[in-house]
N, C-alpha and C positions, 0 to 999 in steps of 0.2 A: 429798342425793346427786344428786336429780337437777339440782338447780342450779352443782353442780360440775362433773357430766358438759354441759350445756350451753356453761360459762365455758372447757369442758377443749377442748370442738369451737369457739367461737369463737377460741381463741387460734390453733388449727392453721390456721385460716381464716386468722386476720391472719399469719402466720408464712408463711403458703402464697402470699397475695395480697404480701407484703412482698418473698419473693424473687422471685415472678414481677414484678413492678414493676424490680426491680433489674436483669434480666437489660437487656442493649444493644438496642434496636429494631434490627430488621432494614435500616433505611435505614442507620445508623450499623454495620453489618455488610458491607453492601453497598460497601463502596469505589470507588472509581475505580481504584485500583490492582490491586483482589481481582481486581474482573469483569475486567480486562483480561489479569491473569493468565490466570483461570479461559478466558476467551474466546481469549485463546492459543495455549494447551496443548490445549484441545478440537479446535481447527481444526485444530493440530499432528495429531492421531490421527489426525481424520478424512483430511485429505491426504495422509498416510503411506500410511493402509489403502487410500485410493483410490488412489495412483500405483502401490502393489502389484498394486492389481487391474486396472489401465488396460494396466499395461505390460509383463505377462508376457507376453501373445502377440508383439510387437515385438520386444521382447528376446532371443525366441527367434527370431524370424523375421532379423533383420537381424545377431546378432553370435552367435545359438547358444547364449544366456544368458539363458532366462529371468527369472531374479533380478537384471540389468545396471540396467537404470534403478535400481530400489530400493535397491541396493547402492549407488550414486552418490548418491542422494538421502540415504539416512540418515550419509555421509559429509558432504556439506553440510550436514543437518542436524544432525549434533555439532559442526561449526565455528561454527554459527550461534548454538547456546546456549553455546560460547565465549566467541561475540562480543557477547551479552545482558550478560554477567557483567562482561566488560569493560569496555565502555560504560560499566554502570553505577559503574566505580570511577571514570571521566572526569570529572571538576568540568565544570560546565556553563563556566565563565570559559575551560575551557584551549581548548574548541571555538570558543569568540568570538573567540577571540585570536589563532584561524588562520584566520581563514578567508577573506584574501585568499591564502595559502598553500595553501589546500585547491580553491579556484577554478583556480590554475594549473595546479595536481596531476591536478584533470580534465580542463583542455584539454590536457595534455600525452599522458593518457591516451587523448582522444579523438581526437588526432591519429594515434597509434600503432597505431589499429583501423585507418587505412586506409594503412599502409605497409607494400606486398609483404615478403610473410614474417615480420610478425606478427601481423597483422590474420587472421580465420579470416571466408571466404567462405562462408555460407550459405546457397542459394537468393536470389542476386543483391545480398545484403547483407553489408557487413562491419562485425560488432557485438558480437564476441568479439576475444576476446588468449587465446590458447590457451597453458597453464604446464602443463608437466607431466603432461598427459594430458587436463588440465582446461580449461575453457575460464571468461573473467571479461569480465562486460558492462561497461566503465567507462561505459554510460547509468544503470545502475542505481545506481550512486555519483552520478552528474552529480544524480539528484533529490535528493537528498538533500542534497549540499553547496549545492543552488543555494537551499535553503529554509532554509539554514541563514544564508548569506551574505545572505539579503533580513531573516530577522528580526533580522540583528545591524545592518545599515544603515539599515532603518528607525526605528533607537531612535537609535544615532550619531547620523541628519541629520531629527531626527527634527520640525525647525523648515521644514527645507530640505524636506521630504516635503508637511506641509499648509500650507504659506502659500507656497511660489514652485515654478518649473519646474523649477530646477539640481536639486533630490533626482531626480526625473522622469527629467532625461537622464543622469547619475550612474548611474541603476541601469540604463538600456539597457545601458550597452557589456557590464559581464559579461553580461547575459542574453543581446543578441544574437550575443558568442562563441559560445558554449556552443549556440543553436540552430543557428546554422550549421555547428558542428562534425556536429550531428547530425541533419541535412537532408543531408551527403552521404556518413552514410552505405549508406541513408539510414535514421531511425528517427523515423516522424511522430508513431507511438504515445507516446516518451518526450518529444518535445518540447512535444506537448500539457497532459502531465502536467506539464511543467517549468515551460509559461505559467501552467497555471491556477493551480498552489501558488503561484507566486511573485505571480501578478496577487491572490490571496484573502490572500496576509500584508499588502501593498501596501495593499489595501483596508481592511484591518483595523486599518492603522495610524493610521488616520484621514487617508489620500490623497483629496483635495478629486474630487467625479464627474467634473470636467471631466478631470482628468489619469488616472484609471479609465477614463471612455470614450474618451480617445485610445489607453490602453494596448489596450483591446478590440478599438475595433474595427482597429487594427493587427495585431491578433491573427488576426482572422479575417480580416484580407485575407490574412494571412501563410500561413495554413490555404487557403482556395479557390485563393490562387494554386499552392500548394505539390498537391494535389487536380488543379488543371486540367489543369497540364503535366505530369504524368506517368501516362500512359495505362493502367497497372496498378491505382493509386489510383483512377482515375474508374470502373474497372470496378467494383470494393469498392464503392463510392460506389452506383452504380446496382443491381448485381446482388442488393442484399440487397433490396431492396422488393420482387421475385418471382425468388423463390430456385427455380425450375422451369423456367424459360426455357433455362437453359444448364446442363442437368443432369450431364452428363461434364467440363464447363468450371468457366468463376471461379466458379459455385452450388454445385459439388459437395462442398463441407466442409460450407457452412453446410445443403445439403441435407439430409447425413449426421447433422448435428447436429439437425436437427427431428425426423428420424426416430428417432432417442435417444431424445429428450421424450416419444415420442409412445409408444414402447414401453414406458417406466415409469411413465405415467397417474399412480394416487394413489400407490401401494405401491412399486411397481419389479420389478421383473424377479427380485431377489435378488441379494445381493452374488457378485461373481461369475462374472454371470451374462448380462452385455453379449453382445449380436454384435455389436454397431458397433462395438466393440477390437479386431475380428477385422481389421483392416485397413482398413475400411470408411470410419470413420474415419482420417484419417491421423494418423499421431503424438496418440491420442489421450489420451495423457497429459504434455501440456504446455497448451495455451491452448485447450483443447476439453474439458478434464475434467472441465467442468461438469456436460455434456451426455450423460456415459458416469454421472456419477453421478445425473443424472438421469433415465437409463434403468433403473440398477440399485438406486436406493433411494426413485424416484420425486417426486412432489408432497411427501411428506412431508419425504423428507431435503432437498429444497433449498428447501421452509420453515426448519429445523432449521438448514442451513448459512447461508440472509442471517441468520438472526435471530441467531445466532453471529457474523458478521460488523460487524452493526448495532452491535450491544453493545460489540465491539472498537472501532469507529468512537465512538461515544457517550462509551467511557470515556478516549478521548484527548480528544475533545474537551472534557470534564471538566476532565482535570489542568490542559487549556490554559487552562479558563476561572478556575480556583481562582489559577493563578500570576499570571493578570494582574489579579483582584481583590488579591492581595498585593504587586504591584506590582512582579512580575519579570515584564517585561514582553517582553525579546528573548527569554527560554522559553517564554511564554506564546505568540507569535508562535508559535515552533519550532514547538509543540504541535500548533497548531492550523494548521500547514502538513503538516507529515506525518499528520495526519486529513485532509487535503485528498488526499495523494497514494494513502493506502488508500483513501480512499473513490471516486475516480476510478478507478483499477484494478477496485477492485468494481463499479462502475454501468458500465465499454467490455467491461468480458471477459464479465460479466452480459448484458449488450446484444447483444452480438456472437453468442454464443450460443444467442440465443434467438430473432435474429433480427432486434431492432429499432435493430441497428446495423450498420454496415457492418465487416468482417471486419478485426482490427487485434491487432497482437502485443502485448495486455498480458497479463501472466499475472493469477492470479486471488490476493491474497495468503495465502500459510502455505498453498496448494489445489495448483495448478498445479506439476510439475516445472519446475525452475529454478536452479540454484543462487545464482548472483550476486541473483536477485531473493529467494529464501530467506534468505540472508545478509543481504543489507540489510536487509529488512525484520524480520530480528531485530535485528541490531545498532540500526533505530530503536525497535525498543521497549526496549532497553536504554536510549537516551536518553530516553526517558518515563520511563519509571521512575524514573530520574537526575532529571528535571523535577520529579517528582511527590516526591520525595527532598526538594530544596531550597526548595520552594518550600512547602512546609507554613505558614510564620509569612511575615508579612510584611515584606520588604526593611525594612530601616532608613531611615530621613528622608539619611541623611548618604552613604550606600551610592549612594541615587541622584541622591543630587546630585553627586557625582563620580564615576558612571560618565558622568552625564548631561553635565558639564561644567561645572555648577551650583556 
């Protein structure tokens, strides 16, 4: 007996230890596509709740609607998981195949921001097309097409990119369209985002350093000259290294915005429970809502929000790294250019404030009220997805020799 009750507990053991064996490890659970989801829909909440709580006082203050921004925003935000779903039914080939169509589509657009009567003036800037009550940034498309249009040229001339100059001066003319379009209107913030994506697929395609550092450092004379001569820019520039000098003046956001920080220490203040949304801040629920949430949920929640971010960041850059091991190489480009354009968004609106950058309109993504930048930035994770879709198995031997020309 008791040799069977012995043979009776080992067998439960092997049986025990056999399914626990079988079950999937955690890494093989963890996807690229899971986390990205999961990292999402998280940040989704959280900026919902927080544009909720940033911009009832405003709301009520300027149109007598406390629920106005939130109301707009969850309206952008159901066209935006529209436009996820969408996306995702888009074949990667039919976006390649437009996309000297889609470059014209935004200089046409970005011409139209600065033509009396439909362009919308905003504190000196016109950077809206106002439709219907609503307003549409075409700089926030311009990133997106322009990252699109660099990883599909790069693969095209993709001879003409590491061995001679003609790839080199080929990809200037659209890039420098599209920055001039939006230098006057002017927007430095999206044209930076628009060098650096398009200068890190460039690089990534294997562009020889010599024709990298010419892109660069044209880049940043393009930035310091664009900074010198205009006398608003150079204040930014100067005013954020001591944000106290000019307290009622150009320091008094980024001021308002330490004082945020400072009042939500570890914990925060309590959702809620901001007085810098009383006004104080201004419009503090667009490119300052950092700062209202980390007054109101302190050190912790804006651990909690980059590490949410990070993840988002990491699992694009994933998809992008698996498609170009399989050898889809203008997605994998794509991929790893829109991980370029989140994650710049996140380190200048991060920056800004906190203080250790100078003050510049990028919102903060899936965080900041916005619509047009809401909507892009879903509809590019729909083309992730769509990335992460196609590119599972690796391209055929034959596929890339006649996209390639091979």
């Amino acid at each position: 007996m008791a040799l069977e009750s012995t043979n009776s507990v080992k067998s439960k053991l092997h049986t025990f230890w056999q399914r626990l064996t079988s079950l999937p490890s955690l890494a093989d659970e963890l996807t690229a596509r899971r986390l990205l989801i999961f990292s999402i829909v998280a940040l989704l909440c959280i900026g919902t709740t927080m544009i909720g709580s940033a911009s009832i006082p405003y709301g009520d203050y300027k149109y007598h609607q406390p629920l106005y921004f939130i109301t707009r925003h969850l309206i952008y935000l159901f066209i935006g998981v529209f436009a996820v779903f969408l996306t995702m039914k888009v074949p990667l080939k039919a976006w390649f195949a437009q996309t000297f169509l889609l470059w014209f589509i935004v200089l046409i657009l970005l011409i139209m921001v600065l033509l009396p009567g439909i362009g919308a003036d905003v504190n000196g800037s016109k950077r809206w097309i106002r439709l219907m009550g609503f307003t549409f940034q075409p700089s926030e498309f311009a990133k997106f097409v322009m990252v699109l249009f660099t990883a599909d040229y790069v693969v095209r001339r993709e001879d003409e990119i590491r061995f001679s100059w003609s790839g080199f001066f080929r990809l200037l003319g659209p890039m420098v369209s599209v920055l001039f379009m939006l230098l006057l209107e002017p927007d430095l913030g999206a044209s930076v985002v628009v060098v650096a994506s398009m200068m890190a697929v460039f690089f990534l395609a294997g562009a020889p350093i010599r024709q990298f550092g010419v892109l660069l450092t044209g880049a940043l004379i393009a930035l310091v000259a664009a900074i010198v001569f205009e006398p608003y820019r150079l204040r930014r520039l100067t005013s954020f290294a001591n944000p106290w000098d000019d307290e009622l003046g150009a320091d008094y956001q980024l001021k308002q915005s330490l004082i945020a920080f400072g009042r939500g220490e570890i914990t925060g203040t309590g959702l809620g429970h901001s007085v810098q949304k009383l006004s104080y801040l201004p419009e503090a629920h667009t490119d300052f809502l950092l700062a209202i949430i980390g007054e109101e949920l302190g050190f912790v929640g804006i651990a909690c929000l980059f590490s949410l971010l990070f993840i988002m960041v990491i699992s694009c850059m994933r998809i992008g790294h698996r498609a170009l091991v399989n050898q889809h190489a203008s997605a994998g480009y794509l991929a790893y250019g829109i991980s370029v354009i989140f994650l710049l968004q996140i380190l200048v609106n991060g920056g800004m404030n906190m203080g250790l950058l100078p003050t510049k309109g990028l919102t903060l993504p899936f965080i900041s009220y916005g619509g047009t930048s809401l909507i892009m930035s879903l509809m590019m994770v729909g083309v992730l997805l769509r990335i992460d879709q196609e590119t599972q198995k690796p391209k055929p031997r034959s596929a890339r020799d006649a996209y390639l020309g091979g």
